[in-house]
PAMI-682491 format. One record per residue: x, y, z of N, C-alpha, C in turn. Coordinates in pm, 1 decimal, padded with zeros to 6 digits. Example, Ala and Ser with C-alpha at 12.3 -4.5 7.8 and 13.67 -1.06 7.14 Angstrom:
BEGIN
+----------+----------+----------+----------+----------+----------+----------+----------+----------+
!      n.X !      n.Y !      n.Z !     ca.X !     ca.Y !     ca.Z !      c.X !      c.Y !      c.Z !
+----------+----------+----------+----------+----------+----------+----------+----------+----------+
!  01319.0 ! -00569.0 !  00780.0 !  01230.0 ! -00450.0 !  00780.0 !  01320.0 ! -00330.0 !  00780.0 !
!  01285.0 ! -00225.0 !  00708.0 !  01367.0 ! -00106.0 !  00714.0 !  01290.0 !  00003.0 !  00787.0 !
+----------+----------+----------+----------+----------+----------+----------+----------+----------+
***
This chain:
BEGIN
+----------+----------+----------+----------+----------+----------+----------+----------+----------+
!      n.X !      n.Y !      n.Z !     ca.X !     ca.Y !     ca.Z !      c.X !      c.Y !      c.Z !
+----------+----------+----------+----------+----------+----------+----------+----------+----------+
!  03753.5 ! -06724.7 !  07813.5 !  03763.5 ! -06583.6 !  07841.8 !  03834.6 ! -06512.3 !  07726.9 !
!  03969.3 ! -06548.4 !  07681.0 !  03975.6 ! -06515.2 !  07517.3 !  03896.6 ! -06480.5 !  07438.3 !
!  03798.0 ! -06577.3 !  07431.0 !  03735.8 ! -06515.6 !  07331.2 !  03655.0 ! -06369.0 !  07300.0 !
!  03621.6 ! -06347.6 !  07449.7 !  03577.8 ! -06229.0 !  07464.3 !  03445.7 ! -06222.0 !  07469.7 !
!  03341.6 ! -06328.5 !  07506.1 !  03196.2 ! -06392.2 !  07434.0 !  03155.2 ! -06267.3 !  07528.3 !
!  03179.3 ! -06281.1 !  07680.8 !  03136.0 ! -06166.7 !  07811.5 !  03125.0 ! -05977.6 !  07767.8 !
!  03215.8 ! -06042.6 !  07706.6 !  03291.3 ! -05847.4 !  07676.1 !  03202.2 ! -05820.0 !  07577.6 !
!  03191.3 ! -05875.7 !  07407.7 !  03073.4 ! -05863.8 !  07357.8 !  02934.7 ! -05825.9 !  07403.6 !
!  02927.3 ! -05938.5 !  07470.7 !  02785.7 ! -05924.0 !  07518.9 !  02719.0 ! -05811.5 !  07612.0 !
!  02848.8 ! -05760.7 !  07684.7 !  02831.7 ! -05641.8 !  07786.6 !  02850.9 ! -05478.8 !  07677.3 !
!  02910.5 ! -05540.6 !  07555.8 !  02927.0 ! -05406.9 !  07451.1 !  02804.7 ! -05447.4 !  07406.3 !
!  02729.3 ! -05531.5 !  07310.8 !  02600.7 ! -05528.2 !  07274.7 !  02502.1 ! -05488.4 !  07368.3 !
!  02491.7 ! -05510.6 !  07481.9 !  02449.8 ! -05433.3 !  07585.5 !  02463.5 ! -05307.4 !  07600.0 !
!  02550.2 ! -05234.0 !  07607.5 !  02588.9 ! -05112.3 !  07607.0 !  02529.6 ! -05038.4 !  07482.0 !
!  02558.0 ! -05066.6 !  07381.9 !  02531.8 ! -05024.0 !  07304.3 !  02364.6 ! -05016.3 !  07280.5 !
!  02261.1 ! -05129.4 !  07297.2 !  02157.4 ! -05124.9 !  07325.0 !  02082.2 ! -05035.3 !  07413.3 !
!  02187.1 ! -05032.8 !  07536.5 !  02133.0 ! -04924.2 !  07647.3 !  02114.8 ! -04785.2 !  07572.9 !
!  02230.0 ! -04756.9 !  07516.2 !  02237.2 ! -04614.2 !  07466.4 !  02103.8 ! -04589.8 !  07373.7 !
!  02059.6 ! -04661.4 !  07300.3 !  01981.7 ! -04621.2 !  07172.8 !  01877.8 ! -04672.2 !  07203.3 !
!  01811.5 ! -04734.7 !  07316.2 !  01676.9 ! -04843.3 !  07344.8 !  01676.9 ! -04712.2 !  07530.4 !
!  01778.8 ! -04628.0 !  07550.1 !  01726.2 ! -04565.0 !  07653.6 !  01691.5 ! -04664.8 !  07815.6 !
!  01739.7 ! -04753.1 !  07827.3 !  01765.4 ! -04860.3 !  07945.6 !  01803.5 ! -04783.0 !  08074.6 !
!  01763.7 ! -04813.5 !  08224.0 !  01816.2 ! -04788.3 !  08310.6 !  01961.1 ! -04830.0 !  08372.3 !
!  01956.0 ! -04825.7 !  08501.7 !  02107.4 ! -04803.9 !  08553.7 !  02105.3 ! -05007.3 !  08562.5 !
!  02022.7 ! -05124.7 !  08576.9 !  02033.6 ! -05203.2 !  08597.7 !  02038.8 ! -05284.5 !  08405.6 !
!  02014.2 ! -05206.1 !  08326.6 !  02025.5 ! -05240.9 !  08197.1 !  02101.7 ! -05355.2 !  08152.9 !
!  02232.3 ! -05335.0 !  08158.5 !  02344.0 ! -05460.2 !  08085.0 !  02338.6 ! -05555.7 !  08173.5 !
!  02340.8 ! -05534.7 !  08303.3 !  02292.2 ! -05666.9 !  08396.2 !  02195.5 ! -05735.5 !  08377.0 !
!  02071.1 ! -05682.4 !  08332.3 !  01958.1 ! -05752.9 !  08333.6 !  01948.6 ! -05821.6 !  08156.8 !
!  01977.7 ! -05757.3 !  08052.8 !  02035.1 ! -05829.5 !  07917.8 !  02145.0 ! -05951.1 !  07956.9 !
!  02235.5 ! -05939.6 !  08038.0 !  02344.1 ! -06031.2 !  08013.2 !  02303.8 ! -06169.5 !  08104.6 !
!  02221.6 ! -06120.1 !  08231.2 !  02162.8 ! -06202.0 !  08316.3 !  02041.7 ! -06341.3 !  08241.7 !
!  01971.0 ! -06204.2 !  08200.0 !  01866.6 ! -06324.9 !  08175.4 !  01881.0 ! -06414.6 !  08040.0 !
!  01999.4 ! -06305.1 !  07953.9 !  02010.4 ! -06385.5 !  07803.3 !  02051.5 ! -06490.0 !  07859.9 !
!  02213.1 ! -06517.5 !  07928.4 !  02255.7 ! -06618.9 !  07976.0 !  02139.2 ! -06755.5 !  08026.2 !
!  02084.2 ! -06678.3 !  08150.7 !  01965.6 ! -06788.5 !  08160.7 !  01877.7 ! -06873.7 !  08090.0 !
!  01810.9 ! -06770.0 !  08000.8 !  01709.4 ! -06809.2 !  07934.3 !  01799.2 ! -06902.3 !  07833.1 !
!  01912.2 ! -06895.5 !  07761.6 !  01966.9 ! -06972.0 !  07623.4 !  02026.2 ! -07061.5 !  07716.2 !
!  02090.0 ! -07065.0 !  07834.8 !  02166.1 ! -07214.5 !  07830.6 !  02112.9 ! -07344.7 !  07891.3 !
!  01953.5 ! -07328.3 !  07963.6 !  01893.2 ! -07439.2 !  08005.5 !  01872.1 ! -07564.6 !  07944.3 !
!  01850.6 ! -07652.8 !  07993.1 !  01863.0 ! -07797.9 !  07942.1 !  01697.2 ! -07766.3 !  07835.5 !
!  01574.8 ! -07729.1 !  07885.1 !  01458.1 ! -07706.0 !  07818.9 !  01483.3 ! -07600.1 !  07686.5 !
!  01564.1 ! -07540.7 !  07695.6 !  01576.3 ! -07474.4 !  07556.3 !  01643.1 ! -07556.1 !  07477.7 !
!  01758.7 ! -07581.7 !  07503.1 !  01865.9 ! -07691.2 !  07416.8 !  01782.0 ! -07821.4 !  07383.3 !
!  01690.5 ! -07899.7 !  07509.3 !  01595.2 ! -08002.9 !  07430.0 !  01496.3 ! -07998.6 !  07348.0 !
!  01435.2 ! -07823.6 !  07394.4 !  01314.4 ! -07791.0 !  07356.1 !  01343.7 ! -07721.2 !  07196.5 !
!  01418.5 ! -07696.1 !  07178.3 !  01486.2 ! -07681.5 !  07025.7 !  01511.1 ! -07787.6 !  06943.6 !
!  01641.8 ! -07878.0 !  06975.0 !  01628.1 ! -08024.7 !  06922.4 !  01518.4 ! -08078.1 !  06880.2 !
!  01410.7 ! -08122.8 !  07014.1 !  01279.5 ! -08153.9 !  06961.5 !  01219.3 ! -08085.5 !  06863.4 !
!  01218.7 ! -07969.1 !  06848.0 !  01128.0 ! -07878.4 !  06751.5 !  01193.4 ! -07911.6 !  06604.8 !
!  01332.3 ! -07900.5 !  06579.7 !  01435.3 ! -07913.6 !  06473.6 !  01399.8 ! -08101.7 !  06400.8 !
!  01406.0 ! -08153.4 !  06519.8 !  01390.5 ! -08306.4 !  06453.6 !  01301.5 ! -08333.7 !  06431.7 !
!  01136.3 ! -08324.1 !  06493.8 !  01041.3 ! -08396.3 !  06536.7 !  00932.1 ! -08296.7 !  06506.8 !
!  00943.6 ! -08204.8 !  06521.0 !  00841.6 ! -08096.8 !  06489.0 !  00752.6 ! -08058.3 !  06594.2 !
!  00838.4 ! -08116.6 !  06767.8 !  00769.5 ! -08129.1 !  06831.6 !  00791.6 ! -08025.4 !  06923.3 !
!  00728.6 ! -07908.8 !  06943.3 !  00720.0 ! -07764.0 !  07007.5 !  00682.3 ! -07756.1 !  07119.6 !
!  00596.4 ! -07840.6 !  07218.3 !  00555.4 ! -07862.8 !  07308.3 !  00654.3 ! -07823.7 !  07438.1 !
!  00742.3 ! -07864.8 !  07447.1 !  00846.8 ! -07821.6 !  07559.1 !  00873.5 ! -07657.9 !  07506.6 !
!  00938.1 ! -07660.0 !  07444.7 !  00918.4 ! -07483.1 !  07377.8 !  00836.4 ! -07401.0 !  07432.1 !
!  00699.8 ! -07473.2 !  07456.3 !  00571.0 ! -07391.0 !  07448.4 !  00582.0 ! -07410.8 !  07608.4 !
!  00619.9 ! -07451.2 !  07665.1 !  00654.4 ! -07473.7 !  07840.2 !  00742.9 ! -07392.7 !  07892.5 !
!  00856.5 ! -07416.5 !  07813.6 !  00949.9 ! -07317.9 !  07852.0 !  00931.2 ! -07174.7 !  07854.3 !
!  00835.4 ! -07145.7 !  07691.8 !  00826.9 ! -07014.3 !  07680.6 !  00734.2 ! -06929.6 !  07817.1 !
!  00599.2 ! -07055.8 !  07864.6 !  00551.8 ! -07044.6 !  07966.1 !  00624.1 ! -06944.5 !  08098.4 !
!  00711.4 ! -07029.2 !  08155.1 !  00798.5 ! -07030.4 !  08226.8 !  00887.4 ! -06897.9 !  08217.7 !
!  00996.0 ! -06861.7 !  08130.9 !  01031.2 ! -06765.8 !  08058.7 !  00970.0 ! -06636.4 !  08107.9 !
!  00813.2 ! -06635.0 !  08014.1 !  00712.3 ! -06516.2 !  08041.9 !  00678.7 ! -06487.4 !  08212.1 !
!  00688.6 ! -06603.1 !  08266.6 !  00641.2 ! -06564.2 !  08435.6 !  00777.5 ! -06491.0 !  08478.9 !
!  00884.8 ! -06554.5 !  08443.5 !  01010.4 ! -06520.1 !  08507.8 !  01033.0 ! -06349.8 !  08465.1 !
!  01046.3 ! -06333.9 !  08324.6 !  01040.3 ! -06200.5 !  08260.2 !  00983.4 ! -06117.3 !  08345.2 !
!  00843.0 ! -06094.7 !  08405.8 !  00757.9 ! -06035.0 !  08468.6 !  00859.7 ! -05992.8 !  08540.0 !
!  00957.7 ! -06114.5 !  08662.7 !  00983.4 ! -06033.8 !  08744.4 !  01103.9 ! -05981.7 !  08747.0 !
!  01180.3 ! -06029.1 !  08635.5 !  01303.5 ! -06001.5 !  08584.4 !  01276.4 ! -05789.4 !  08535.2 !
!  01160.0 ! -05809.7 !  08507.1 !  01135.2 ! -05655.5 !  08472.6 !  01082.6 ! -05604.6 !  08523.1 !
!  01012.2 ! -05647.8 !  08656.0 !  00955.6 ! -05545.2 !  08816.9 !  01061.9 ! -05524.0 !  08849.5 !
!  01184.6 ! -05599.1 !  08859.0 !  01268.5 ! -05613.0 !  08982.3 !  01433.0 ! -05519.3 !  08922.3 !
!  01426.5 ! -05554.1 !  08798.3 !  01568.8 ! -05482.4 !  08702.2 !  01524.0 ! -05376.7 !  08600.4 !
!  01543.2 ! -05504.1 !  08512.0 !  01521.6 ! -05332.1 !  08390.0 !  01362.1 ! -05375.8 !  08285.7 !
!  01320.6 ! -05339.3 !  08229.0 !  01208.3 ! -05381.4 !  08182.7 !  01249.6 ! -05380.5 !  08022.8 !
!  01301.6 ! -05233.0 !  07972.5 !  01369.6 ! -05279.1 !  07827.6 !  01454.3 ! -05413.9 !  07835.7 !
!  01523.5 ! -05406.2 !  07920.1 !  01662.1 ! -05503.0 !  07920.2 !  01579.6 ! -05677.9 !  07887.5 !
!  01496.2 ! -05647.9 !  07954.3 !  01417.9 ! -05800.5 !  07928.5 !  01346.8 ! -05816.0 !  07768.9 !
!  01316.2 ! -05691.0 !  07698.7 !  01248.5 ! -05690.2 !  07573.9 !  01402.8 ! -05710.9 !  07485.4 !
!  01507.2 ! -05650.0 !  07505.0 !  01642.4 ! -05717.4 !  07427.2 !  01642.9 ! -05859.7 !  07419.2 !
!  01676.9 ! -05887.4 !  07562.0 !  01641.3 ! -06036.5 !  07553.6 !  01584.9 ! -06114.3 !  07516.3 !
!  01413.6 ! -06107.6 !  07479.4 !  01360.4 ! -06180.2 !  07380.0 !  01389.9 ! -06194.2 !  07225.1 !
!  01451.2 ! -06079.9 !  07233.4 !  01504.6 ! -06077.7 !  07018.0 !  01649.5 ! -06177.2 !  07085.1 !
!  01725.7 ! -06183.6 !  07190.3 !  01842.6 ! -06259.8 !  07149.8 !  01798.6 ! -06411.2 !  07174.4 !
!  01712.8 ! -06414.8 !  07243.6 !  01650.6 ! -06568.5 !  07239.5 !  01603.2 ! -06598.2 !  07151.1 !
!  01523.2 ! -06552.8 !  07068.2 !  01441.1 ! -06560.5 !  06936.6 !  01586.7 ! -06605.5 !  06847.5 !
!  01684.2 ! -06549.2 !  06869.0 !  01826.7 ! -06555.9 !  06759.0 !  01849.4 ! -06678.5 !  06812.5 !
!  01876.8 ! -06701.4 !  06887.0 !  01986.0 ! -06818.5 !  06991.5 !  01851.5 ! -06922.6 !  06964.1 !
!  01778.4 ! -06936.5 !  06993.4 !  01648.1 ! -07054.8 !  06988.4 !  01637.6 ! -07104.7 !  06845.8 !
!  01624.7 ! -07008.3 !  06808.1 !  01565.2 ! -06981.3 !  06612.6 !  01702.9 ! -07079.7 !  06527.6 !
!  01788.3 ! -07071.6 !  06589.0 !  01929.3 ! -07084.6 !  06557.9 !  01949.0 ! -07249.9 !  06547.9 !
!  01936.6 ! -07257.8 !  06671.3 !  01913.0 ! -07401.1 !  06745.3 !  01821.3 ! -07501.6 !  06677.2 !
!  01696.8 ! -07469.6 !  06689.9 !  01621.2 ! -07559.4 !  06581.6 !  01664.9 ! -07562.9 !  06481.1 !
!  01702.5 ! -07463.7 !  06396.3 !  01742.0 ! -07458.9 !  06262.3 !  01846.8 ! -07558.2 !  06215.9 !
!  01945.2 ! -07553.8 !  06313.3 !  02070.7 ! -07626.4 !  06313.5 !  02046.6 ! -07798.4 !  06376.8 !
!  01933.8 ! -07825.6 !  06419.6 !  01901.9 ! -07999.3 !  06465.7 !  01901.0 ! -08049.5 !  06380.7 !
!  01886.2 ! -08032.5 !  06279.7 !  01875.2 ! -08134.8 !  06129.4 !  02019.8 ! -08155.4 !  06085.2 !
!  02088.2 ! -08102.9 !  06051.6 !  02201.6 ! -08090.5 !  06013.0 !  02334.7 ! -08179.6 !  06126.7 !
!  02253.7 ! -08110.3 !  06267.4 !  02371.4 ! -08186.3 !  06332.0 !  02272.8 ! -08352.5 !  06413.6 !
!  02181.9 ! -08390.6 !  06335.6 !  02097.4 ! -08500.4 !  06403.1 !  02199.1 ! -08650.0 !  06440.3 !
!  02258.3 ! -08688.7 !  06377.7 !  02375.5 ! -08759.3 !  06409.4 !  02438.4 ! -08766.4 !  06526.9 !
!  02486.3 ! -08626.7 !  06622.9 !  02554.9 ! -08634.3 !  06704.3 !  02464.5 ! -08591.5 !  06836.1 !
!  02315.0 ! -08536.5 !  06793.1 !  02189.7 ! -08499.7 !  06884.8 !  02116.9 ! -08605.1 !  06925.1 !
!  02113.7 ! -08725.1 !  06823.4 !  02062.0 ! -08832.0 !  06867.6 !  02128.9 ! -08909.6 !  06990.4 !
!  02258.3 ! -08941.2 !  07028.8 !  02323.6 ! -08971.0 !  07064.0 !  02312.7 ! -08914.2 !  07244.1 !
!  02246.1 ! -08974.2 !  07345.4 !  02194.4 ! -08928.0 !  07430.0 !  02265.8 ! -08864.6 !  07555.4 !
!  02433.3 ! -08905.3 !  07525.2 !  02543.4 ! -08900.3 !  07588.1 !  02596.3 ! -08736.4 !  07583.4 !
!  02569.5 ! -08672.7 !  07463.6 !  02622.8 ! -08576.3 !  07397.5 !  02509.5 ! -08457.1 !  07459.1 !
!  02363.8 ! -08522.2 !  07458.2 !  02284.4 ! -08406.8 !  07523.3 !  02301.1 ! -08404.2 !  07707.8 !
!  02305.8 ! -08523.2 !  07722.4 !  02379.2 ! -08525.6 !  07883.8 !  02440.7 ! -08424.7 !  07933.8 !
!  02577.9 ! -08419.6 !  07840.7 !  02677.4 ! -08327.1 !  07881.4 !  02669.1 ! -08181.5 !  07841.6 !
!  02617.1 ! -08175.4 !  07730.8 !  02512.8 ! -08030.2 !  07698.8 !  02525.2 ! -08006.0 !  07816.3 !
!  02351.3 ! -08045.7 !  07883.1 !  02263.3 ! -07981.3 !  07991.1 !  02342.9 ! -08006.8 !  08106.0 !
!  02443.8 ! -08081.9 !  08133.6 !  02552.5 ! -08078.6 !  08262.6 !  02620.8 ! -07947.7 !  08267.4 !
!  02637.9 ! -07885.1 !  08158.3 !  02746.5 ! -07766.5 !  08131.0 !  02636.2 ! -07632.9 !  08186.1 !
!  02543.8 ! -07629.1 !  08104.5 !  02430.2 ! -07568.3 !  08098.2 !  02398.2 ! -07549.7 !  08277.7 !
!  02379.1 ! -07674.2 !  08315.0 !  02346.0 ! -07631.1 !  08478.0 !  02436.6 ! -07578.9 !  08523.7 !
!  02587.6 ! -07623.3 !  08500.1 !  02629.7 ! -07504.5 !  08589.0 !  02635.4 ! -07374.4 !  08551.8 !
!  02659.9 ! -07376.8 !  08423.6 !  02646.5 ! -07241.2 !  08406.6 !  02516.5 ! -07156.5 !  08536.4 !
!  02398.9 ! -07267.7 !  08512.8 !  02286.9 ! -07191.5 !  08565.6 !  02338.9 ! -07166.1 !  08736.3 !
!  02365.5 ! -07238.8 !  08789.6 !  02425.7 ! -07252.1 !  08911.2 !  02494.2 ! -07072.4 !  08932.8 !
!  02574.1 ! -07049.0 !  08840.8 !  02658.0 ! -06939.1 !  08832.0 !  02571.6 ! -06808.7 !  08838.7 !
!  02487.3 ! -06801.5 !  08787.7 !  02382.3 ! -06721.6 !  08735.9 !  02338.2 ! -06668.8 !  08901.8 !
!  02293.8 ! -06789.8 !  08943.2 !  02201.0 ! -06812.9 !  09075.9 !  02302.9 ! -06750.5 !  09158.7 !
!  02424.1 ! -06768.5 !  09151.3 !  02512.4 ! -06713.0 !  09274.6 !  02533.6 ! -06538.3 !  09254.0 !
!  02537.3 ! -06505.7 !  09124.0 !  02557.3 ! -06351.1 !  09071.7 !  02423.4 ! -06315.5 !  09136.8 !
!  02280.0 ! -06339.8 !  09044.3 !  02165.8 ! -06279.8 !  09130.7 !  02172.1 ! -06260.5 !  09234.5 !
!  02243.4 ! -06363.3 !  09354.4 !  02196.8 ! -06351.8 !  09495.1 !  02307.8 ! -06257.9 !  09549.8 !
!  02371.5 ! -06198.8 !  09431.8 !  02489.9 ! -06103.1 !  09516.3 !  02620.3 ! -06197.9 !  09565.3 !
!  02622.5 ! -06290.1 !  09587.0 !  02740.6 ! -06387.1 !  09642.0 !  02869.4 ! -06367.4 !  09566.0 !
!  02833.7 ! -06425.6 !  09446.8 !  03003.9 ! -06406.7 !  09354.1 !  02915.3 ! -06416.9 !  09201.2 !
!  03015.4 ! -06281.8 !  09129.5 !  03012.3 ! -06282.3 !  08991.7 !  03115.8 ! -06298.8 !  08935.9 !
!  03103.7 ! -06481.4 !  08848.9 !  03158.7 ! -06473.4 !  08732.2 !  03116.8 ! -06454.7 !  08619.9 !
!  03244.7 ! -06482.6 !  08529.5 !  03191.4 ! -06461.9 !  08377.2 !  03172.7 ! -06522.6 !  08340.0 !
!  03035.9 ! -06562.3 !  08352.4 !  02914.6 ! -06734.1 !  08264.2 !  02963.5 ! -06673.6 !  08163.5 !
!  02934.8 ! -06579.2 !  08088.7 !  02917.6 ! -06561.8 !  07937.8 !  03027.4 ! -06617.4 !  07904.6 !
!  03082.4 ! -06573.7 !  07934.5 !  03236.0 ! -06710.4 !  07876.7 !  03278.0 ! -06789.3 !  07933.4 !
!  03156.6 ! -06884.7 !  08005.2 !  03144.2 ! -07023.0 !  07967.2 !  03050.4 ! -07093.0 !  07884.3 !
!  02988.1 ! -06996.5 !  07787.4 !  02917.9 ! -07069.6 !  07656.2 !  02940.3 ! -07155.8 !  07584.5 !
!  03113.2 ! -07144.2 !  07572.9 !  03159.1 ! -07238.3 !  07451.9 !  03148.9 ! -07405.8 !  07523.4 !
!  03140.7 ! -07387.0 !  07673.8 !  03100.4 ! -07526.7 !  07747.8 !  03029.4 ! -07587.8 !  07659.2 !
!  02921.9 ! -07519.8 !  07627.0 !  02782.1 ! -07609.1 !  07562.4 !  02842.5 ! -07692.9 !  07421.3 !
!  02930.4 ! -07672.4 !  07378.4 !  02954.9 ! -07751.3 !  07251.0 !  03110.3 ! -07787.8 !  07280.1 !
!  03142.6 ! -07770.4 !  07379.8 !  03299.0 ! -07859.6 !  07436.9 !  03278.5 ! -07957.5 !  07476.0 !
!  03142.5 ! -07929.5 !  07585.9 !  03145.8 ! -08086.1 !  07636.9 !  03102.1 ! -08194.7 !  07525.1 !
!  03044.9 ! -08224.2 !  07478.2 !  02994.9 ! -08280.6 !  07359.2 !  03137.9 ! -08339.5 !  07306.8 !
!  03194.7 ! -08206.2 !  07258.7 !  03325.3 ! -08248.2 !  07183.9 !  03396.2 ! -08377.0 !  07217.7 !
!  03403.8 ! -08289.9 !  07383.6 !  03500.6 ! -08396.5 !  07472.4 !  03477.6 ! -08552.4 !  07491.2 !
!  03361.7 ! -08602.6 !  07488.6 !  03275.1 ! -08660.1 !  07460.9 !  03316.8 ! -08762.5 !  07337.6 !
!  03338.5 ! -08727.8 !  07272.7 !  03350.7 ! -08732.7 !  07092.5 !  03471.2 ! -08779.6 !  07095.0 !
!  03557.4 ! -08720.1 !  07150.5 !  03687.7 ! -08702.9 !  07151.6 !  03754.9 ! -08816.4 !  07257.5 !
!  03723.0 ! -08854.8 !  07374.4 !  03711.3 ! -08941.6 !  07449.1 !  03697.8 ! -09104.8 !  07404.7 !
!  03542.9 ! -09112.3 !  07326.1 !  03542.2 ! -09205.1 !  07276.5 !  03640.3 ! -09235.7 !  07144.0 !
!  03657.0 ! -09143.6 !  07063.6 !  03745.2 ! -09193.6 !  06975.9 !  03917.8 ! -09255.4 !  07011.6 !
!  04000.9 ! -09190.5 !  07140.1 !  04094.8 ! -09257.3 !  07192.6 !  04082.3 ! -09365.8 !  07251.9 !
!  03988.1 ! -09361.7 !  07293.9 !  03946.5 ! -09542.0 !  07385.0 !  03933.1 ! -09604.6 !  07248.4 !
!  03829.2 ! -09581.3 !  07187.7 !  03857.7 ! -09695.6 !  07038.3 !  03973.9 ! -09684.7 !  07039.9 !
!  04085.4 ! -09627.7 !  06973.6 !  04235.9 ! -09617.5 !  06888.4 !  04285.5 ! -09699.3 !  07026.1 !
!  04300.0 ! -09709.9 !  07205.5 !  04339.3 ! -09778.3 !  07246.6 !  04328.5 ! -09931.3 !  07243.2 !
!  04203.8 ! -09892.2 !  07227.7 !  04133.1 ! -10080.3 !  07203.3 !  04141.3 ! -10147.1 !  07125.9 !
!  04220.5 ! -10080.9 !  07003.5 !  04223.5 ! -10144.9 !  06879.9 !  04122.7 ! -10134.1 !  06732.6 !
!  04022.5 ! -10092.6 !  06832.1 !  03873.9 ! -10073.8 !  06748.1 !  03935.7 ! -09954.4 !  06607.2 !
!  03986.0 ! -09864.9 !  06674.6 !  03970.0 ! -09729.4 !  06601.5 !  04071.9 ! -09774.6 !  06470.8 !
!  04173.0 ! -09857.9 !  06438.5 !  04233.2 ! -09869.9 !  06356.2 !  04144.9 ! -09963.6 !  06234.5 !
!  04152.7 ! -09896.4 !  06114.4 !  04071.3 ! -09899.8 !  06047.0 !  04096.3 ! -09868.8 !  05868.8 !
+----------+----------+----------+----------+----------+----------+----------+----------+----------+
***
């Protein structure tokens, strides 16, 4: 929550509303579906794959999926608010592949995408409870989940080595 990832995102919102002309459901429907659409386990794999392998296929599923949801994300809320959203997915996706090569070492490692898409669901979980009106928190700042858990991960195993003896070296 420090960081402020929520608050951003509700000012890039805002600010979008003003100059893109958005209705009264506007920053909800940007902050809603960006959240959704970037933290699923199919984007985070479906990127990886594309970044390592060249393999787009889940991408091309997701985007599937995505486009049906959009429809009603923009009958039902805002209809600009959903066209924002595709340029921040395009950023956040575009991003992602770009960056699988570089971090392939710690992507290969099947433990590390585990806990990714563990973080990722709940986030989604969260999402699901705001839509239905029940309780809104601030997913958006739980983004940095997606590359903590991993960490933790990382970080975990390296004290169990240093306990075991392994890690001294």
């Amino acid at each position: 929550h420090a960081l402020g990832i929520g608050a951003g995102l509700e000012a890039f919102s805002e600010f979008a509303r003003r100059n893109l002309g958005g209705g009264g459901e506007f920053n909800r429907t940007v902050v809603t579906t960006s959240i959704l659409y970037c933290v699923g386990p199919m984007t985070l794999l479906g990127c990886l794959r594309d970044g390592l392998e060249g393999d787009w296929e889940l991408l091309a599923v997701k985007g599937v999926m995505d486009g049906i949801g959009a429809v009603f994300f923009a009958a039902t809320m805002d209809p600009v608010g959903v066209l924002v959203t595709a340029g921040i997915l395009l950023l956040f996706q575009g991003s992602l592949t770009l960056l699988a090569k570089p971090l392939r070492r710690f992507l290969e490692d099947e433990e590390y995408g585990l806990e990714m898409a563990a973080a990722g669901g709940l986030m989604m979980v969260s999402i699901g409870l705001a839509l239905l009106r029940i309780r809104e928190l601030p997913t958006a700042d739980y983004l940095p989940a997606l590359a903590l858990a991993p960490a933790f991960v990382w970080m975990g195993r390296r004290w169990s080595e240093a306990r075991s003896g392994r890690g001294a070296r």
